[in-house]
Structure formats: structure tokens, C-alpha cells
C-alpha positions in Angstrom: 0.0 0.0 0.0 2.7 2.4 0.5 4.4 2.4 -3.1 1.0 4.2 -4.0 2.1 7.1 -2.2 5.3 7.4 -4.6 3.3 7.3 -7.7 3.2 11.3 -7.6 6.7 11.4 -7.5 7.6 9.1 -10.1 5.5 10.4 -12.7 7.2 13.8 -11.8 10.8 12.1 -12.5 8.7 10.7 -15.5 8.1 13.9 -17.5 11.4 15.2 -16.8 13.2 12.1 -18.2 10.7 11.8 -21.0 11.5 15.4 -21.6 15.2 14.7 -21.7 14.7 12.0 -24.0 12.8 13.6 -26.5 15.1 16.6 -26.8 18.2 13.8 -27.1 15.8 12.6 -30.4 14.7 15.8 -31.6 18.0 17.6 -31.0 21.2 14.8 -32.0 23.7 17.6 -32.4 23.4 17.7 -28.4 24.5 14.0 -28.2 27.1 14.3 -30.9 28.5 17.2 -29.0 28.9 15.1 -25.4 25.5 16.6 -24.1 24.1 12.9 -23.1 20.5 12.2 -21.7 21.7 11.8 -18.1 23.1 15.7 -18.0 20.3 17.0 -19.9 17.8 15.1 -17.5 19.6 16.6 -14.1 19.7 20.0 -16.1 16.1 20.0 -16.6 14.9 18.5 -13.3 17.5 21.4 -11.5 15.9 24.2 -13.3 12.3 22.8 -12.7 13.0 22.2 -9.5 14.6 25.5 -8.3 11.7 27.3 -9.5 9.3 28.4 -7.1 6.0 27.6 -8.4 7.0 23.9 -8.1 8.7 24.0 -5.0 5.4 22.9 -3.0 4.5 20.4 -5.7 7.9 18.6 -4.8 7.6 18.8 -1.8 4.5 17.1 -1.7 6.0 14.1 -3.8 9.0 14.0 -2.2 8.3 10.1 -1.0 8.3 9.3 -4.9 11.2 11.2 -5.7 13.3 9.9 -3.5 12.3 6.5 -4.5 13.5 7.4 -8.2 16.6 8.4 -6.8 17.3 5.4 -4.6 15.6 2.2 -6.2 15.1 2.9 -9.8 18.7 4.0 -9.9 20.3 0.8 -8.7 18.2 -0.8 -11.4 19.3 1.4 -14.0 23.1 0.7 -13.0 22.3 -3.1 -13.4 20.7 -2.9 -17.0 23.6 -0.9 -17.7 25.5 -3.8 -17.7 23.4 -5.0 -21.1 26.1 -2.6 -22.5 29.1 -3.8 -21.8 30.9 -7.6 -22.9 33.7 -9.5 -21.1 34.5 -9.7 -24.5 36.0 -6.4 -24.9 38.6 -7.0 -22.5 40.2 -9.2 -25.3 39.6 -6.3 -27.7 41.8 -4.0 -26.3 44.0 -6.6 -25.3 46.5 -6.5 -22.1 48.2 -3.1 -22.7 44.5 -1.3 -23.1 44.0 -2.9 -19.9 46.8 -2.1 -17.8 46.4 1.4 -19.2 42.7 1.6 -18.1 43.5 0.1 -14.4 46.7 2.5 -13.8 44.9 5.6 -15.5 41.6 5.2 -13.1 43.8 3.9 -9.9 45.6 7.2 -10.3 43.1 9.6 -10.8 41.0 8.3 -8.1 43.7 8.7 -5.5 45.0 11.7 -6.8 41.3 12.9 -6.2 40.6 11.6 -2.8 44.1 13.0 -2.0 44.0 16.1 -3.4 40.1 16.7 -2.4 40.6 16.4 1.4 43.8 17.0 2.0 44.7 20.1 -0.3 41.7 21.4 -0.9 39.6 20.7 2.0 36.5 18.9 0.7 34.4 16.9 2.4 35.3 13.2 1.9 32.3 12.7 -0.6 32.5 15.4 -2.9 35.9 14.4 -3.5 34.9 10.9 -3.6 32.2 11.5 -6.2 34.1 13.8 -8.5 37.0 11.0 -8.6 34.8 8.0 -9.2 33.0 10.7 -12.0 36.9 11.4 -14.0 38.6 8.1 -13.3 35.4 5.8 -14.6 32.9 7.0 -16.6 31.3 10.7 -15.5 27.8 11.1 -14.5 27.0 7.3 -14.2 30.0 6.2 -12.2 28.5 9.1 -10.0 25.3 7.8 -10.0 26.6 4.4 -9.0 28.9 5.8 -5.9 26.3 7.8 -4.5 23.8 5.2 -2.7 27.2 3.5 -1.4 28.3 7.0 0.2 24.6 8.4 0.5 25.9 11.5 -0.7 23.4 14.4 -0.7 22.0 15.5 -3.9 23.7 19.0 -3.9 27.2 17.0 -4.1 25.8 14.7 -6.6 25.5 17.6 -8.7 28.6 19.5 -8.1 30.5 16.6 -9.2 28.4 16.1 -12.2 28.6 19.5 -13.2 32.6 19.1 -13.5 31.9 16.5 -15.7 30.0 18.7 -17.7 32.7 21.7 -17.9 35.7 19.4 -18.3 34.1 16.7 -20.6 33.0 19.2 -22.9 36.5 20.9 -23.3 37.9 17.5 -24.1 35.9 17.6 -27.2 37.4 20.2 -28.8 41.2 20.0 -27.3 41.5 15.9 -28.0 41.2 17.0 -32.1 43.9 19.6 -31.6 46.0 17.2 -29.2 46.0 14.5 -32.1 46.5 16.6 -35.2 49.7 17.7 -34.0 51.3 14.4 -32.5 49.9 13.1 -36.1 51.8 16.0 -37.9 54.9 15.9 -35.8 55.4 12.2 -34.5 54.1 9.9 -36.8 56.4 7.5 -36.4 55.2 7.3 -32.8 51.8 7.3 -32.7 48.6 4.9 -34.6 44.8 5.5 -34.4 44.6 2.6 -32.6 46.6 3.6 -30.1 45.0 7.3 -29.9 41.5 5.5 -29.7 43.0 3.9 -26.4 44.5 7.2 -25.3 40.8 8.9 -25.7 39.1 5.7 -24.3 41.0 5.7 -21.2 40.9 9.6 -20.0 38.0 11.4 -21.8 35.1 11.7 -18.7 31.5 9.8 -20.2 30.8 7.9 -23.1 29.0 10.2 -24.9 31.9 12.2 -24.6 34.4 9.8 -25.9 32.1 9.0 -28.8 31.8 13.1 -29.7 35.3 13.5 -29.7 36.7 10.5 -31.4 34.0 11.3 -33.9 35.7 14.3 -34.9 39.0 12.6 -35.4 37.8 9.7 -37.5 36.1 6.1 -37.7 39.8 3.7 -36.8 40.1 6.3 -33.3 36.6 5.7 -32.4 36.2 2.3 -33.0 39.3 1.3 -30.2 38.2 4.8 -28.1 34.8 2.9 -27.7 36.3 -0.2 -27.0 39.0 1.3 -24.3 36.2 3.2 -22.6 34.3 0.2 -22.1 36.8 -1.8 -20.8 36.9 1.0 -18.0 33.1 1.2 -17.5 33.5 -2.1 -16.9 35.9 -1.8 -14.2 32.8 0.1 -12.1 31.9 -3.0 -10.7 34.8 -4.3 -8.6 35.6 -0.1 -7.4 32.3 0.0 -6.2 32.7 -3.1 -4.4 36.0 -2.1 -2.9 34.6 1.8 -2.3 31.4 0.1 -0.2 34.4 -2.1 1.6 36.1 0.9 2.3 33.1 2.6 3.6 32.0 -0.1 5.7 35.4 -0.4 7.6 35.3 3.4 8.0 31.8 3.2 10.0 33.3 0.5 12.0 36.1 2.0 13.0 34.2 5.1 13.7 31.7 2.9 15.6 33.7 0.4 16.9 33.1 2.1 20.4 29.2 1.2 20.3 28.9 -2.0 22.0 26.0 -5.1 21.4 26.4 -4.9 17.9 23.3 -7.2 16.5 22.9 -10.3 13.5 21.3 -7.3 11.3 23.6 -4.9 11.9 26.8 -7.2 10.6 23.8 -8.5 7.9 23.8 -4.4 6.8 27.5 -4.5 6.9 28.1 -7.2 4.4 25.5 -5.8 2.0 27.5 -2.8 2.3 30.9 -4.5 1.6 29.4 -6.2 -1.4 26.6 -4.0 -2.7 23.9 -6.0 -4.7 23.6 -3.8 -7.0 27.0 -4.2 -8.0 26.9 -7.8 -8.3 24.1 -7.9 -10.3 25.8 -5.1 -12.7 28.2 -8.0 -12.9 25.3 -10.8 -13.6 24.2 -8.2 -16.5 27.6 -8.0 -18.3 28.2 -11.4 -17.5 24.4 -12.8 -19.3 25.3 -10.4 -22.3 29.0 -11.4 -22.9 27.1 -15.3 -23.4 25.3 -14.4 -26.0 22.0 -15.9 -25.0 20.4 -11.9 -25.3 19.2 -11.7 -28.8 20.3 -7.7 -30.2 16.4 -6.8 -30.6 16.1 -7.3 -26.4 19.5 -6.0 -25.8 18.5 -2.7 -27.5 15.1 -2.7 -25.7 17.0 -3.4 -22.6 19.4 -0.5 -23.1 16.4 2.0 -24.2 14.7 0.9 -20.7 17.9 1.7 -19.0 18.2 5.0 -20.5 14.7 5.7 -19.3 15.3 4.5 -16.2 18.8 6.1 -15.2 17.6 10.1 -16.8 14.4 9.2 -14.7 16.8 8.6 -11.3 18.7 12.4 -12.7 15.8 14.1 -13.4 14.6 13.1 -9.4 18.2 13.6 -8.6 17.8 17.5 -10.4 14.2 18.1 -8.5 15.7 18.0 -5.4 19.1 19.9 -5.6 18.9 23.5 -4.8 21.3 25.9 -6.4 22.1 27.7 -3.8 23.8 24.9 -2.0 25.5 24.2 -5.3 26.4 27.7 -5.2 27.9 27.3 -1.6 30.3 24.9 -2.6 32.4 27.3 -3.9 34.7 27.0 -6.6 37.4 24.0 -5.0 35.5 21.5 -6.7 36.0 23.3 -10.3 40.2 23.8 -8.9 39.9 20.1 -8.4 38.4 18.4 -11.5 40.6 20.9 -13.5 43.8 19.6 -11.7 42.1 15.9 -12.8 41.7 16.8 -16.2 45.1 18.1 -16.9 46.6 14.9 -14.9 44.7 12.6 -17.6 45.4 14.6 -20.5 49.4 14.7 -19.2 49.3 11.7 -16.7 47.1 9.7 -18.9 49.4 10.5 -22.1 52.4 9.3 -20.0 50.4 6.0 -18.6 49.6 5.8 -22.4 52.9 5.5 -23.9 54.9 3.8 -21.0 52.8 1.1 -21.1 53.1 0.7 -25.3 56.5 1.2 -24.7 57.5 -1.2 -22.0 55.1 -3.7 -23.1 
């Protein structure tokens, strides 16, 4: 009886996803330019939301909204999986691999480093803005969130550096390759570019818009490369929610009588089900068995489903609190983004080198 009372707030989430959809249809360049459905569903649900003729209408379906965000966004990370192949791994072989795992292990750390330490962020901000430039932008931020239950306002933040710095990739990843091209040849293949892009460029979207403009050998391994990392959300998430858990205990380890379902909470939290079940989803589609009329209906439903959880995500951040942030979080996504344009380049062409 009480998921009647979330109905409100779901068909809210609804329009603004359905919104974002159909301008992602009507309007291509906006994909073909890194603008995906996710960002334009947070962007719509943020300005709808901070608008004060609805501000009482969300609040009245805040039960529903918050369902969107919670439970209809850990099912839109599992069909995400219908994306993804274990069969890509062997794509990019083991240098696109080792490039992928050393290029996200250092930009993570270098985040969660720099965030608290230098810049003074709170743990999560600087959580969710590494897992959002070391993975694969907006989703991998989705993802992290219910593990840290981050509140929406940093959800956003972290997103919106996705947004700024994704967006100048587009345009400065050409330029980057059309000189290397005209001045080290010898040095440097499309395929090997493709990786480059695959493995530092922010969402997919992204990496799509900018290997696009470069040409069809680039975005064929940039695709392949960037999925090999989006597949690597899986066992982060499962070592973040480790991470987390032993964190509370230690924290809480001076609590005594400890009961069967609080260490039942804490293994759900080391392993999050969610994340094993993103597993499942990569692992049913890598067999084969999911005919490529399903798959795509699967991945349309996902699409649905994950700019449904952003739109809810957008109705409830308030721009002020955005505002209050400050600009550290911009500082530290721009030291990110010129550590995988420069780091990344380096991880790049040691690893070709050396292996």
C-alpha cells in the first residue's frame, strides 16, 4: 500500500526524463556534442526544480522522488550492464588494460588525496568527483552515490565538472591529435589514440563526440577502451562500499552489542547488490544468450530508467547549496583533467612502450 504514495513522484521524475529524452531525439547535435541524456535530465529536473511555483508540488511528492533516486537508480546501473561484454577486455588486449586500471587507480587517488587534504573537501565530494573522472562521468557518480549516500547537492557539483571538463575534451583531444599526427608519426597509430581517448576522456557520450571528430579507426578502439573502463565500475564500487563499511566501523567500533542485522547491513554494504548484479548483466550479455532486438530494448529501458533517477536527482538539488560549494570542486576536477590529459598521455605511452 505504501508504493502508492510514490506514484506522484515518479511520474514527476517521469516527464522530466521523458523530456530529456525527446530533446536527445529531436536535438542529435546535443549528443554528438557530449551533451548525453543523463546531464540534460539533471539539467532539466534542476531548473524545474529550483523554480518556485513547483517548489510545493515537490515537496508534496518527495516520497516518490526519492524513491526514483534510490531504487530505480540501482536498477538502471544493473541494465547498464546489457552494454558492456567481457568480450571487450580481449579487444583491447593486455596493454589497453593495464592502461585503463593505472589511469583510473591514479586519478581516483589523486582525487581523494588532493580533495581532502589540499583542498579541503568533504570526503564525498571528492569521492564522487574521482569515481565521475577516473570511470565514466555522470554514471560512475550515479553508481557511488547510494554506497556513500551523498546528498544531492554533491551529486551535482561533481556532475557539473563532468560537464565543464568533458565538454573541453571535445574540442582540445582533435587539436591534441593533429599535431602528434603531424609531428610524430612514427610514434603514434589511431589505434593507439582511440586507447588514449578511451581511457581519460570523462562519459561515453563524450568519448564517442570526440573520437568522432577525429575519424572512424580512433573511435572504433576509443569505444572499446572506454568500455573496458566502464566495466571496471563493478569491482571499485565493491572495494569503495568495503572501504566505507570499515570506515563506520572504525568510527563505531566504540558502540557496543552490535546485532545479526547490523553485521547483515554490513556485508551488504561491503558487497553492494547492486554491483553484483551489474556483474550478472555484463556477464548474461557477454554469453550471448540476449538476442540484439532485447538488448537494445533493454538499453532503451535503461536510459529511461537512469535520466528518470537524474531528473529526481535535479528536482531536489537547490542551487544555492550548489552555489555554496564554492569553486574548490571546479580547482579540483581541472587539476584531474590536466593529470589525464598529461598523466594519462604518460600511462599511455609507457605502457606501449614497456610492453
Amino acid at each position: 500500500m505504501n508504493f502508492y504514495k510514490n506514484i506522484p513522484g515518479i511520474l514527476f521524475a517521469t516527464i522530466v526524463a521523458l523530456v530529456a529524452m525527446e530533446m536527445s531525439s529531436r536535438y542529435p547535435a546535443l549528443g554528438k556534442n557530449g551533451l548525453s541524456i543523463l546531464t540534460m535530465a539533471i539539467l532539466i529536473g534542476i531548473a524545474i526544480g529550483n523554480m518556485p511555483i513547483y517548489k510545493f508540488l515537490i515537496a508534496s511528492c518527495g516520497s516518490g522522488i526519492n524513491f526514483s533516486k534510490q531504487k530505480v537508480l540501482r536498477l538502471g546501473i544493473i541494465l547498464y550492464g546489457f552494454r558492456l561484454t567481457f568480450q571487450d577486455i580481449g579487444i583491447v588486449g593486455l596493454n589497453g588494460i593495464i592502461i585503463d586500471v593505472l589511469t583510473l587507480a591514479s586519478t581516483f587517488l589523486l582525487a581523494a588525496y588532493l580533495g581532502v587534504k589540499f583542498f579541503k573537501l568533504d570526503r564525498d565530494t571528492s569521492i564522487l568527483i574521482g569515481a565521475g573522472n577516473s570511470i565514466c562521468g555522470a554514471a560512475a557518480i550515479l553508481a557511488t552515490e547510494p554506497i556513500l549516500e551523498a546528498s544531492n547537492e554533491r551529486v551535482a557539483v561533481a556532475i557539473s565538472t563532468i560537464v565543464i571538463f568533458g565538454t573541453f575534451a571535445i574540442f582540445l583531444y582533435p587539436v591534441i591529435y593533429s599535431y602528434a599526427i603531424l609531428n610524430y608519426p612514427e610514434y603514434l597509430t589511431p589505434s593507439q589514440f582511440g586507447v588514449y581517448i578511451g581511457s581519460t576522456v570523462h562519459e561515453v557520450a563524450q568519448v564517442v563526440a570526440t573520437a568522432n571528430a577525429i575519424g572512424d579507426e580512433v573511435t572504433n578502439t576509443a569505444v572499446i577502451a572506454k568500455m573496458v573502463r566502464v566495466i571496471m565500475l563493478a569491482p571499485f564500487l565493491i572495494a569503495l562500499s568495503a572501504y566505507v563499511s570499515i570506515s563506520e566501523k572504525v568510527i563505531n567500533s566504540s558502540s557496543s552489542g552490535s546485532t545479526g542485522s547490523s553485521k547483515k547491513s554490513l556485508l551488504a554494504k561491503f558487497f553492494p547488490v547492486f554491483a553484483i548484479f551489474f556483474l550478472f548483466a555484463i556477464g548474461v550479455n557477454s554469453s550471448g544468450i540476449v538476442s540484439q532486438s532485447v538488448r537494445e530494448m533493454l538499453i532503451t529501458i535503461d536510459n529511461f530508467l537512469l535520466a528518470l533517477a537524474m531528473g529526481a536527482l535535479g528536482l531536489t538539488t537547490h542551487l544555492s547549496a550548489i552555489a555554496k560549494a564554492g569553486i574548490k570542486p571546479i580547482q579540483l576536477a581541472a587539476i584531474l583533467f590536466i593529470w589525464l590529459i598529461f598523466g594519462g598521455g604518460l600511462i599511455n605511452m609507457a605502457v606501449d612502450y614497456l610492453m
